[in-house]
N, C-alpha and C positions, 0 to 999 in steps of 0.2 A: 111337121117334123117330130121326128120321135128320139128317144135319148136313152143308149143302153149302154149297162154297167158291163165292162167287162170281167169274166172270172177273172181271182186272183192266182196266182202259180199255188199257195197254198191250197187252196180247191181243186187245181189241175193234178196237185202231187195225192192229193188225197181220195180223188178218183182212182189214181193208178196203183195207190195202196189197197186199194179196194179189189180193184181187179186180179191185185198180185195175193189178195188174201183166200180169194175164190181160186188161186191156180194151186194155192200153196197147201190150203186148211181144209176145202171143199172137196177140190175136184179129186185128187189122191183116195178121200175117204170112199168113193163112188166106182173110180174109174181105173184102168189102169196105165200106164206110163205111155203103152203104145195107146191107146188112145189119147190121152190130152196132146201127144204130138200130134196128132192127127187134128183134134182141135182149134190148135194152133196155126196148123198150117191153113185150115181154112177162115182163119181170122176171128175164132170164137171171141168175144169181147175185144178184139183190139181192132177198127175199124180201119177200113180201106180208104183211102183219099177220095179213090171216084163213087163210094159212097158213104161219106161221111157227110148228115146233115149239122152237127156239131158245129157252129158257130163262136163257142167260147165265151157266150155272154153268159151274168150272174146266172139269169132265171136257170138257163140251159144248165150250169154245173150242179146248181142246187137241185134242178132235177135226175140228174143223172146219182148223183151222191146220194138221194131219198129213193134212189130204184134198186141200186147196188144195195144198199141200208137194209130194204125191204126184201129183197131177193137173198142176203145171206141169214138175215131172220126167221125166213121160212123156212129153205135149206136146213139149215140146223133144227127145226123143231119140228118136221115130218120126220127127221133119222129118228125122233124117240117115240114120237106123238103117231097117233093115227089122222091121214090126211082128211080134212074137211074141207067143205066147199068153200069157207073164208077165205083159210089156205092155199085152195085153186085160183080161187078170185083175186087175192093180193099178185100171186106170182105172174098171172096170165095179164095183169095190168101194169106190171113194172117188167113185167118183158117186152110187152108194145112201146114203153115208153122209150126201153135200151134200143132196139129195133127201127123206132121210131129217128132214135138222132145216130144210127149208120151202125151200133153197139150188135153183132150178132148174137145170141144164145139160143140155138136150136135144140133147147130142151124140155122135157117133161118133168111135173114135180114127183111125177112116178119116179123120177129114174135117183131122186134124192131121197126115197124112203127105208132106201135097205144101204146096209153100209158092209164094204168087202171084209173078207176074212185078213188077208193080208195088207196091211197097210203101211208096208216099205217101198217108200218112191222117192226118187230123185227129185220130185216137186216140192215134198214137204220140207217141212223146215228142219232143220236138225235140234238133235232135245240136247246137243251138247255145244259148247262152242270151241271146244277141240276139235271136232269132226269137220269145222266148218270150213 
């Protein structure tokens, strides 16, 4: 018999933080508007029921939190840095792990090294809270 912790909503809400951080801070810097709907529509980070392996126990949030953690650490430091292969190597093992529990991300850490010219999108977050 085996005995498993389930996540707490705190971990669940902080996952979703996470992912709302990549749609909001990330992907805008990269992409543009018609594409992240596109994203979206194919379920980029938000998992499908008939493939979700996500179970909701501790281990399972703690590792999804330490993949998001690591995947928006990289993200942010190939825009300034030049990629190396640790670089490839963290992102290419915390994308299997999202992959792994139903988390899609069909991307390259190529496509996070150059950052757009225009960076007005309906994603990001507004820098006033009059606008909001």
């Amino acid at each position: 018999m085996k005995i498993v912790c389930a996540s707490t909503p705190e971990q669940e809400n902080y996952i979703e933080e996470l992912i709302q951080y990549i749609y909001s801070e990330i992907f805008p810097l990269h992409f543009s508007d018609e594409y992240i709907i596109q994203m979206e529509a194919i379920h980029v980070l938000v998992p499908r029921e008939d493939e979700l392996h996500y179970n909701g126990t501790m281990k399972e949030a703690f590792q999804l939190i330490s993949s998001l953690q690591a995947l928006i650490a990289v993200m942010e430091t190939v825009q300034y840095e030049m990629i190396e292969s640790t670089h490839e190597d963290i992102f290419s093992k915390n994308v299997s792990i999202l992959n792994e529990y139903g988390y899609s991300f069909p991307f390259t850490l190529n496509q996070f090294s150059n950052l757009r010219n225009d960076v007005i999108s309906k994603y990001s977050k507004p820098t006033n809270l009059y606008l909001a």
